[in-house]
KEBA-942767 format. One record per residue: x, y, z negated of N, C-alpha, C in turn; residue number from 1; chain; residue in three letters. Coordinates in steps of 0.2 Angstrom, whole numbers, padded with zeros to 4 digits. Layout:
BEGIN
X_Y_Z_X_Y_Z_X_Y_Z_NUM_A_Ala
...
end
This chain:
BEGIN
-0114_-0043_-0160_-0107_-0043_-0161_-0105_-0036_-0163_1_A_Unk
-0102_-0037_-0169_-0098_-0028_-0171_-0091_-0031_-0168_2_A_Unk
-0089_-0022_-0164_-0082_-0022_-0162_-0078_-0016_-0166_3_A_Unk
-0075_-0020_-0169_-0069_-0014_-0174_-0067_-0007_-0169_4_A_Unk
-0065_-0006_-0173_-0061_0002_-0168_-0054_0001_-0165_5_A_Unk
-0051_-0006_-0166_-0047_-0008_-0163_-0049_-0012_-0158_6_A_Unk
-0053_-0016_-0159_-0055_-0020_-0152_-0056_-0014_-0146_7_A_Unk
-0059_-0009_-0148_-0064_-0003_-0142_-0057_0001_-0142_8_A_Unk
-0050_0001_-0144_-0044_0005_-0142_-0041_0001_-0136_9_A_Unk
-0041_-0004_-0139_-0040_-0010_-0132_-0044_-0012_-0127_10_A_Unk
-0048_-0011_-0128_-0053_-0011_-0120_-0053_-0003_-0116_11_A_Unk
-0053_0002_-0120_-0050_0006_-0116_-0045_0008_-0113_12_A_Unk
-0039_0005_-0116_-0032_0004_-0113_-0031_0000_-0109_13_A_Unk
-0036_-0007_-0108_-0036_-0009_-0102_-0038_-0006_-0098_14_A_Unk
-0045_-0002_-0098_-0049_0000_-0093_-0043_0007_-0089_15_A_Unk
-0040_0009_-0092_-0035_0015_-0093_-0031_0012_-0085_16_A_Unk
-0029_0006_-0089_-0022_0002_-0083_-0027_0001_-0078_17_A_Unk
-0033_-0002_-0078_-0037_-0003_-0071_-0038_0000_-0066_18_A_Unk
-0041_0006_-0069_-0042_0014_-0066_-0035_0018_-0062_19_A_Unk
-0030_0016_-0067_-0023_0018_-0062_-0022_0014_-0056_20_A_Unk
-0023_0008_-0058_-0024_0005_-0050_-0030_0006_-0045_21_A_Unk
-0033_0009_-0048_-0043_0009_-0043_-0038_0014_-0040_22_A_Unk
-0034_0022_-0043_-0033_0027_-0041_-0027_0025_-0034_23_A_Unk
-0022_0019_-0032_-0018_0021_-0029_-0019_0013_-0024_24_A_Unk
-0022_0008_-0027_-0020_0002_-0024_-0026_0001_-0018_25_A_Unk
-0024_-0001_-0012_-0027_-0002_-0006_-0033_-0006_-0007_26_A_Unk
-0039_-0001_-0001_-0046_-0004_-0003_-0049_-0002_-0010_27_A_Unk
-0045_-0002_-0016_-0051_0000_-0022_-0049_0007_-0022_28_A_Unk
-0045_0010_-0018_-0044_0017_-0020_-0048_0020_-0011_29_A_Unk
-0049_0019_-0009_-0054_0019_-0002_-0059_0024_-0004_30_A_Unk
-0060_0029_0000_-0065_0034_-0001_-0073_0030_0002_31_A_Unk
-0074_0026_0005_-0078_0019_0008_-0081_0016_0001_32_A_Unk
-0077_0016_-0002_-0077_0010_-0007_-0085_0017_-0012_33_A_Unk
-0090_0016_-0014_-0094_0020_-0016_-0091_0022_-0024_34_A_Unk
-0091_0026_-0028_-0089_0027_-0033_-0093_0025_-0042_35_A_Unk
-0098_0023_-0041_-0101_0020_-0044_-0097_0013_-0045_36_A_Unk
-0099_0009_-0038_-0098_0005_-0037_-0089_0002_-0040_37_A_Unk
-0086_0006_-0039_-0078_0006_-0040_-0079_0007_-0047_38_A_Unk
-0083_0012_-0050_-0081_0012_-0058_-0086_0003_-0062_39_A_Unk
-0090_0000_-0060_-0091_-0005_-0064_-0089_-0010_-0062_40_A_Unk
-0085_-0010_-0055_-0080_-0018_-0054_-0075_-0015_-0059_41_A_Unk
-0075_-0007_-0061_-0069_-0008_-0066_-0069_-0010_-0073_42_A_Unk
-0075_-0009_-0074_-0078_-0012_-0080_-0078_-0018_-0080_43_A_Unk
-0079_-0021_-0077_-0082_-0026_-0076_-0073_-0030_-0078_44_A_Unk
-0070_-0029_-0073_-0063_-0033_-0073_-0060_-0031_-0080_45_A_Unk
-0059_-0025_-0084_-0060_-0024_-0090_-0062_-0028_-0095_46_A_Unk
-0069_-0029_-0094_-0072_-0032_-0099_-0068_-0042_-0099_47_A_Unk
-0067_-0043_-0092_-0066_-0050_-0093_-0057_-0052_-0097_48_A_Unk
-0053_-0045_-0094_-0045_-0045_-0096_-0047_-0045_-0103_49_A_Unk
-0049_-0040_-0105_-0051_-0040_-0113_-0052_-0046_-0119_50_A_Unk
-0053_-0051_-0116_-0052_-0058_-0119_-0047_-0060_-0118_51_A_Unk
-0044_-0061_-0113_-0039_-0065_-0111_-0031_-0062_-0111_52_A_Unk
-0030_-0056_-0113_-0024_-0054_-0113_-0019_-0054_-0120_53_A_Unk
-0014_-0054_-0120_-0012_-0055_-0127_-0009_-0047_-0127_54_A_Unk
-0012_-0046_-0135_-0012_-0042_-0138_-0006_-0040_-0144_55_A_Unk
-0005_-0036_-0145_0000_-0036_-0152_-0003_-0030_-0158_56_A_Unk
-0005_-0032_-0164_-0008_-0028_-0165_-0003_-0021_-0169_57_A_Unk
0004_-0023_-0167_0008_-0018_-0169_0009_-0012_-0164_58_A_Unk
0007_-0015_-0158_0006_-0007_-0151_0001_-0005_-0153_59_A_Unk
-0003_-0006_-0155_-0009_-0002_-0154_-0010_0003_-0158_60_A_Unk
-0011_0010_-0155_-0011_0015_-0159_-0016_0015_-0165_61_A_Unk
-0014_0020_-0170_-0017_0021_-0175_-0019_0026_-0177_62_A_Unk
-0019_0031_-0174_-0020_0038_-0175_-0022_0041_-0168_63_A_Unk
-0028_0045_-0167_-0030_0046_-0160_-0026_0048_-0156_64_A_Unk
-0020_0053_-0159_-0017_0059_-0154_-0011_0050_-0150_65_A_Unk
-0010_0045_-0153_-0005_0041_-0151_-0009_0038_-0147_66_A_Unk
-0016_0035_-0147_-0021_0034_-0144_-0019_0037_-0137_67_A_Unk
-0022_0044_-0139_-0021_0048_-0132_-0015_0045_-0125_68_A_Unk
-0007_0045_-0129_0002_0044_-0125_-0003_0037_-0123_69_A_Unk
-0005_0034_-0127_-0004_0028_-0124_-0009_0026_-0119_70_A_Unk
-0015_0030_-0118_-0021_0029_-0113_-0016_0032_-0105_71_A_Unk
-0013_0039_-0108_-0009_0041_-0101_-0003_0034_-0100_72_A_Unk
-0001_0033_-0105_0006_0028_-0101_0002_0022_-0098_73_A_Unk
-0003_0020_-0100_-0007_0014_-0095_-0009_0015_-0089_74_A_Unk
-0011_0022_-0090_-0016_0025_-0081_-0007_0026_-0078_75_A_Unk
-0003_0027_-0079_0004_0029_-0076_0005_0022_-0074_76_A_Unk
0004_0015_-0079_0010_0012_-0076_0003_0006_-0071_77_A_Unk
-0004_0007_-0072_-0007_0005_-0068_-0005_0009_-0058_78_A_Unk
-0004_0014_-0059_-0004_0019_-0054_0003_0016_-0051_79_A_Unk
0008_0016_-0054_0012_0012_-0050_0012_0005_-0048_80_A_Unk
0008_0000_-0054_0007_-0005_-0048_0003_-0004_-0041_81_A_Unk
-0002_0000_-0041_-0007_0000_-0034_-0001_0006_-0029_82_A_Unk
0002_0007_-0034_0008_0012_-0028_0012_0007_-0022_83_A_Unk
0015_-0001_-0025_0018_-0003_-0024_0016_-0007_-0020_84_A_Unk
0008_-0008_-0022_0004_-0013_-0017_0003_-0009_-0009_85_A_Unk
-0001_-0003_-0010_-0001_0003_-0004_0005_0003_0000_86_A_Unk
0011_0003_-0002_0018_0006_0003_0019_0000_0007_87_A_Unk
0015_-0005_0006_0015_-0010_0013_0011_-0007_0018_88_A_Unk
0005_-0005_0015_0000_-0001_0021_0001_0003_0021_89_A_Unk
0006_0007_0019_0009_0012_0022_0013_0013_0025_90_A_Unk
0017_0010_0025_0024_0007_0029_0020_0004_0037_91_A_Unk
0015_0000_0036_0014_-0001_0043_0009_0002_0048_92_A_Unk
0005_0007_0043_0005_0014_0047_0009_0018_0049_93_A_Unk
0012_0019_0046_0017_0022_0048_0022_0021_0053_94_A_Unk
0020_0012_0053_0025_0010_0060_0020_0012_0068_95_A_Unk
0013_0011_0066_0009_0014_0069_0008_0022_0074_96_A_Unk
0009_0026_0068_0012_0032_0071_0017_0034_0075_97_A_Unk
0023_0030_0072_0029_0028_0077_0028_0028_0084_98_A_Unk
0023_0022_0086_0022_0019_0091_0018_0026_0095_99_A_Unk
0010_0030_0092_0009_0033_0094_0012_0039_0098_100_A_Unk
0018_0042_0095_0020_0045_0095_0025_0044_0104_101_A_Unk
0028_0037_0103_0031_0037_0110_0027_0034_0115_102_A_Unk
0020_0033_0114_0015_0031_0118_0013_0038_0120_103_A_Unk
0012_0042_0117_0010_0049_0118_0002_0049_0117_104_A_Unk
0003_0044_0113_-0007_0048_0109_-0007_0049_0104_105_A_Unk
0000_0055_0101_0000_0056_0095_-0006_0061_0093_106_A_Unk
-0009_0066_0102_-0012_0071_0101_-0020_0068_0101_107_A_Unk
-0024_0061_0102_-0028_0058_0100_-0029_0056_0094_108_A_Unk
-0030_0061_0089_-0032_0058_0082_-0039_0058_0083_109_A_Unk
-0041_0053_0076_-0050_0054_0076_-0048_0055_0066_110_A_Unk
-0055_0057_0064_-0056_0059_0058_-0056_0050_0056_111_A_Unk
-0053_0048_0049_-0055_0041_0046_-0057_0042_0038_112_A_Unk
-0060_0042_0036_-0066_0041_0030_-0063_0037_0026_113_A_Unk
-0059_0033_0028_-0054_0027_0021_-0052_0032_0018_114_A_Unk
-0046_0037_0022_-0039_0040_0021_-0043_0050_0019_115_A_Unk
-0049_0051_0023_-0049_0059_0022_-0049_0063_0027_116_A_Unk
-0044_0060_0032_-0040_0064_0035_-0038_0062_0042_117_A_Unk
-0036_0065_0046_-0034_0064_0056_-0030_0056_0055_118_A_Unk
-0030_0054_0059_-0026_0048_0061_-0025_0045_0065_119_A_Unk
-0019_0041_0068_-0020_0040_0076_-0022_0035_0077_120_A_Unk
-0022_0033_0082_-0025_0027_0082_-0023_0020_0081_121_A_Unk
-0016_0020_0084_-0014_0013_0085_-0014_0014_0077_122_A_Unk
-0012_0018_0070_-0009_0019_0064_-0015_0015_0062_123_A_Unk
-0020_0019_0064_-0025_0015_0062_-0029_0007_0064_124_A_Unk
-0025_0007_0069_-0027_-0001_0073_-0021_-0006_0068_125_A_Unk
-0016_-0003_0067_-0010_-0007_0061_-0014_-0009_0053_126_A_Unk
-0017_-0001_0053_-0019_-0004_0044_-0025_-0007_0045_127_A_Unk
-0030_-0008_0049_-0034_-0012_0050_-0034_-0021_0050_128_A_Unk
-0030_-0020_0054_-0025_-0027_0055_-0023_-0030_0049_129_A_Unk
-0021_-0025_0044_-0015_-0027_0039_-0019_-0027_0032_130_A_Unk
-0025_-0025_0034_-0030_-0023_0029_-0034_-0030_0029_131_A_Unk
-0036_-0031_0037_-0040_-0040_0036_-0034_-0045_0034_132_A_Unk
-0029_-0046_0036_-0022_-0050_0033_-0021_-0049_0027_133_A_Unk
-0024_-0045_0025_-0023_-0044_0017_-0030_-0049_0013_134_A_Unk
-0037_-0048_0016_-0041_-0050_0015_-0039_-0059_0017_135_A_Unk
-0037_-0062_0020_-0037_-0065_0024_-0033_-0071_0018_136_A_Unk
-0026_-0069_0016_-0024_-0069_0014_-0024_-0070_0004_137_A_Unk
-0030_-0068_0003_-0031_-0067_-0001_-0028_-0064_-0007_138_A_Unk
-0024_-0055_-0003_-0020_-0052_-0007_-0025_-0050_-0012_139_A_Unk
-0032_-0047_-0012_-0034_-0045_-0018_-0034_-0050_-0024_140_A_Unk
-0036_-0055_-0023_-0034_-0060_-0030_-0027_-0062_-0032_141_A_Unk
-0022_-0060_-0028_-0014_-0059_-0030_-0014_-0052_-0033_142_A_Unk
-0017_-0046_-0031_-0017_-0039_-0036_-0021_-0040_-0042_143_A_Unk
-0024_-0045_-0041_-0028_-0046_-0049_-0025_-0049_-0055_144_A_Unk
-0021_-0054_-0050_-0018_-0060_-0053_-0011_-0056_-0057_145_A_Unk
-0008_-0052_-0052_-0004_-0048_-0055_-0006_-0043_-0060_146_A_Unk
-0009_-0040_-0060_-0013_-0037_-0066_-0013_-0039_-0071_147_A_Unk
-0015_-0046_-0071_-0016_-0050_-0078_-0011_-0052_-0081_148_A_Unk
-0006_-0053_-0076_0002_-0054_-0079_0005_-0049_-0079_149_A_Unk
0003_-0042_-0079_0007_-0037_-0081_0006_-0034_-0087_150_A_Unk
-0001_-0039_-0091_0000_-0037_-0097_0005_-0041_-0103_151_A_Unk
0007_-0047_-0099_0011_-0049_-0104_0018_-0048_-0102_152_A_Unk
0020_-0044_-0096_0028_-0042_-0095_0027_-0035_-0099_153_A_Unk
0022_-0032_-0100_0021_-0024_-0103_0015_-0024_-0106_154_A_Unk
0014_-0025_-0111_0011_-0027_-0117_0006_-0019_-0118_155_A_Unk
0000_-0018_-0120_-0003_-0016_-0121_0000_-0011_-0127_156_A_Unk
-0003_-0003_-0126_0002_0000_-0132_0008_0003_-0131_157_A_Unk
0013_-0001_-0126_0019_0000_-0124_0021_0006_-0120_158_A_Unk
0025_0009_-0121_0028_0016_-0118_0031_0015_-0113_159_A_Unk
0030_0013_-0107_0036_0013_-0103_0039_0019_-0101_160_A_Unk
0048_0014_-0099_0052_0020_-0099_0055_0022_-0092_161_A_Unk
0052_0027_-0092_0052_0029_-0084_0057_0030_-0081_162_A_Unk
0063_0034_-0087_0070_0035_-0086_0072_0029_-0085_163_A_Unk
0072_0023_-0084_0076_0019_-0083_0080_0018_-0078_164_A_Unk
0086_0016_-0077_0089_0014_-0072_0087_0011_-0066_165_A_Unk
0087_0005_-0069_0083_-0001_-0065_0076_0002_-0062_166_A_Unk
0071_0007_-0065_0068_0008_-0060_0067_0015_-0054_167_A_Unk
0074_0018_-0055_0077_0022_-0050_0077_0017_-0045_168_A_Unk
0082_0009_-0048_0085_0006_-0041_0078_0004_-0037_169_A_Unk
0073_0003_-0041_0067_0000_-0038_0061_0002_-0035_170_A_Unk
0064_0008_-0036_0060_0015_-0033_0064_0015_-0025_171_A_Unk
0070_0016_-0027_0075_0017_-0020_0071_0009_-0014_172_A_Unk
0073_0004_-0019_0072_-0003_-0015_0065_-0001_-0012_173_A_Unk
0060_0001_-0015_0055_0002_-0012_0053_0006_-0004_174_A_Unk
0058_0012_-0006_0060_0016_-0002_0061_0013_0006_175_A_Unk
0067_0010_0003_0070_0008_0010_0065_0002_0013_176_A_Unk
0060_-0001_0008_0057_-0007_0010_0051_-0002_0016_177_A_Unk
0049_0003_0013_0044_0005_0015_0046_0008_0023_178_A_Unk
0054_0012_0024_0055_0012_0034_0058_0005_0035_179_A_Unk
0058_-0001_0033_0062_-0008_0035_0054_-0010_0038_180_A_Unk
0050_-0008_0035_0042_-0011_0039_0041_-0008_0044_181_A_Unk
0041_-0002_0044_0040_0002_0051_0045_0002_0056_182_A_Unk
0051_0002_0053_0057_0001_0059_0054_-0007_0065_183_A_Unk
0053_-0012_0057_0052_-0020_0062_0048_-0020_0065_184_A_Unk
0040_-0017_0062_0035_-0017_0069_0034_-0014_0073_185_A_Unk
0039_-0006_0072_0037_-0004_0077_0043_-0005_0083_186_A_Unk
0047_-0010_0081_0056_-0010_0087_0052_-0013_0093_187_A_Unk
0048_-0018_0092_0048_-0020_0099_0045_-0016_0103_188_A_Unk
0037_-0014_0101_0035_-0007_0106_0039_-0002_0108_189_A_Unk
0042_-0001_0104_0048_0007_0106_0053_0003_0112_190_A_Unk
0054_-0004_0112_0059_-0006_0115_0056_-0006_0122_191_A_Unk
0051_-0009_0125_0046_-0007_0130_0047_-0002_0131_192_A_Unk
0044_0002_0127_0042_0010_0129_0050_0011_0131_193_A_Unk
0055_0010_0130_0061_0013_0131_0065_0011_0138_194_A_Unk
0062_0004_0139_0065_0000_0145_0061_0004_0151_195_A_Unk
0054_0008_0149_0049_0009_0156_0054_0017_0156_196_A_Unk
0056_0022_0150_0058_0029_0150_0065_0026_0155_197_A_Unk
0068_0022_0154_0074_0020_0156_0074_0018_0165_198_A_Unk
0068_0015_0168_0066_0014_0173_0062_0022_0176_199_A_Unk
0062_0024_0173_0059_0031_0175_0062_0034_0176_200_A_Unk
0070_0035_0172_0075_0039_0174_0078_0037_0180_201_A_Unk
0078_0031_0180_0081_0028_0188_0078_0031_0196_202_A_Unk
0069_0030_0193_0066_0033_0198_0066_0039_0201_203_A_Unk
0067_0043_0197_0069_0051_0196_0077_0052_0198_204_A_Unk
0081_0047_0198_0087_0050_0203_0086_0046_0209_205_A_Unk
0084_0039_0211_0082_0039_0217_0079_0042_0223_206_A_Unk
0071_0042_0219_0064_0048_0222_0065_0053_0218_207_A_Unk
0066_0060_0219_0066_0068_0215_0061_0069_0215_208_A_Unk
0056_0066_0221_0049_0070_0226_0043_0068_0219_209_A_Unk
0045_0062_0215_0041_0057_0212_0040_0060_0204_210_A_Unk
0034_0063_0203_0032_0068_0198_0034_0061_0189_211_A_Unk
0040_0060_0189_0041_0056_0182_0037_0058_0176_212_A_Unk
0035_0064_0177_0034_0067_0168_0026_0067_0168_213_A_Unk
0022_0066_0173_0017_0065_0173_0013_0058_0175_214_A_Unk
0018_0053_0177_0019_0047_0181_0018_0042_0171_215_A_Unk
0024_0045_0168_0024_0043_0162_0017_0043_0156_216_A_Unk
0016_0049_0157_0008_0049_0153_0002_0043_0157_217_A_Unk
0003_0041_0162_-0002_0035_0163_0000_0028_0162_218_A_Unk
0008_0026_0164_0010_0022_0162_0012_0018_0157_219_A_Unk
0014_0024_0151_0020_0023_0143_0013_0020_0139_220_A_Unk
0005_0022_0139_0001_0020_0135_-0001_0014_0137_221_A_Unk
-0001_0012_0146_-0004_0005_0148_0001_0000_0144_222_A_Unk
0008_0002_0144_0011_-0002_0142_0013_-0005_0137_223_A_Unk
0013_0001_0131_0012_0000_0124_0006_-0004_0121_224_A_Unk
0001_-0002_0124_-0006_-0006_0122_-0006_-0014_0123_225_A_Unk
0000_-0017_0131_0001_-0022_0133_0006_-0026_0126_226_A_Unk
0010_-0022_0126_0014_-0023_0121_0011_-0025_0115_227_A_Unk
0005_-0022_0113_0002_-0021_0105_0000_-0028_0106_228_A_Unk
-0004_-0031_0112_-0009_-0035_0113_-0003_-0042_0112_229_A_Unk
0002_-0041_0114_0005_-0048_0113_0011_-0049_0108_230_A_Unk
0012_-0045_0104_0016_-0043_0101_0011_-0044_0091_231_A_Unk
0004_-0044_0095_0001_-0043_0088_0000_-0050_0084_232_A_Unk
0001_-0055_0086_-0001_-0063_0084_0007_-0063_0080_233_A_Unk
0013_-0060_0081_0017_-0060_0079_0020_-0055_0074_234_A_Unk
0015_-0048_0076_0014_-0045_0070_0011_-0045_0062_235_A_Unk
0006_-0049_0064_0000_-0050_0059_0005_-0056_0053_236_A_Unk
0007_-0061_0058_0010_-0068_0054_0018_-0063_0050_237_A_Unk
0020_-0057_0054_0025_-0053_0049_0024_-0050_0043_238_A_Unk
0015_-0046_0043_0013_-0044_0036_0008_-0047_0033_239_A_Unk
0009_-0057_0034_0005_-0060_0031_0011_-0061_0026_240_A_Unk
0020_-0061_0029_0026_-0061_0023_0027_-0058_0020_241_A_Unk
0025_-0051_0021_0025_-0043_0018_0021_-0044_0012_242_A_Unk
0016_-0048_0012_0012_-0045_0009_0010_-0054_0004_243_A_Unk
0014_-0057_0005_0015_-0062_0000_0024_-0060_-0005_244_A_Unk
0026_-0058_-0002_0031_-0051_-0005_0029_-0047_-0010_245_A_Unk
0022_-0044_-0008_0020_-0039_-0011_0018_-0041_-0021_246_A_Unk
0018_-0048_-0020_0016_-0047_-0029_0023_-0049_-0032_247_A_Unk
0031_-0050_-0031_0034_-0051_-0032_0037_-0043_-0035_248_A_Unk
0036_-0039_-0030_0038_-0032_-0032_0036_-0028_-0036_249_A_Unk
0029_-0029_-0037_0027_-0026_-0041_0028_-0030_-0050_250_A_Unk
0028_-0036_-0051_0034_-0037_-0056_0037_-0037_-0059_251_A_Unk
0042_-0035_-0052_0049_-0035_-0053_0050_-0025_-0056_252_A_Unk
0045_-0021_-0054_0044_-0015_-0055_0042_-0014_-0064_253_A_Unk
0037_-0021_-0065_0035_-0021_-0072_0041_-0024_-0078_254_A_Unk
0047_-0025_-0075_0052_-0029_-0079_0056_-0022_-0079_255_A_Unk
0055_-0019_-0073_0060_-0012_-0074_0058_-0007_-0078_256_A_Unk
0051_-0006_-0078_0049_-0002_-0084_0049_-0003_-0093_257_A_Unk
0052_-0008_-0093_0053_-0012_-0100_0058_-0007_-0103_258_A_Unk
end
């Protein structure tokens, strides 16, 4: 089979847009995920889009340097889909840290190999959780699925417009969605944790003699933990909505970039 030098502009532009998302979207962007391995599922899904997406042969560059804008503008607007997928697991790490934080084992971090970098625990026990709900769930074939249909809302060749309005607002929605996840998961732990600071204060103008401040650091963690454990069956069933959510947004992002 000969392939013209327009068929190999468009397979590269595919691969362009895939690779934006390998860089930012959850689990293909994963330091775990081996790098080899991550560039030929890129290929690979590449190669199968490449038949099946429509094409227009008027986007398609014709001159290398026009080539060049458009490889960048597809690695950009792949980057924001997988950005848009990540800000749920990020959002509920971050509700994770929250909880850490008034648990008080913000100062027990361990090194995690996903991310690079320290992490707490519970932050890490959230994206764990939210990571199998996602598998579970079967969010990867909804980021694929999405994928596929974001060539026909932003067609191949296409300049998206970054300055848009619409995707200021969708940038902010985002924004607010990413502490709306953290506030809900982490409210009922904090709530706990706040009922036992609130009984401690009680005990501490009652009993003076009764060391509160260190009475706390063995209690606040028993009961956060209690908290986690029964609190999780109705966590999980929260970011299994989050994250059937999640291909509607990133759509809604490929309509504002138009």
């Amino acid at each position: 089979m000969i392939i013209s030098e327009g068929q190999l502009f468009v397979f590269i532009l595919v691969l362009a847009r895939i690779s934006g998302v390998f860089t930012m979207a959850p689990v293909f962007s994963t330091r775990s995920f081996p790098g080899i391995a991550k560039t030929a599922f890129a290929i690979w899904i590449s190669f199968v889009l490449w038949f099946v997406i429509p094409v227009n042969p008027n986007l398609i560059p014709k001159t290398l340097a026009d080539f060049f804008v458009c490889m960048l503008a597809e690695v950009a607007t792949g980057f924001l889909i997988g950005f848009v997928c990540n800000i749920i697991f990020i959002g509920v790490q971050a509700a994770g840290e929250i909880i850490d934080i008034q648990m008080g084992l913000s100062v027990a971090q361990a090194f995690d190999p996903v991310f690079g970098s320290s992490v707490s625990i519970v932050g890490r026990l959230f994206f764990y959780a939210t990571l199998t709900t996602f598998f579970a769930i079967n969010g990867h074939h909804l980021l694929l699925s999405v994928l596929h249909q974001s060539f026909s809302l932003l067609p191949l060749g296409t300049i998206p417009n970054l300055t848009s309005p619409k995707l200021v607002v969708q940038l902010m929605e985002l924004g607010k969605t990413f502490w709306t996840i953290a506030i809900q998961l982490a409210g009922p732990i904090l709530l706990i944790i706040f009922l036992s600071d609130f009984a401690f204060g009680i005990v501490s103008r009652v009993a003076p003699q009764v060391n509160v401040f260190s009475l706390g650091f063995q209690v606040k963690p028993m009961l956060g933990l209690i908290g986690i454990l029964f609190c999780l069956p109705i966590l999980v069933a929260h970011i299994s909505s989050l994250l059937e959510l999640m291909g509607e947004e990133m759509l809604k992002l490929m309509v504002a970039l138009r």
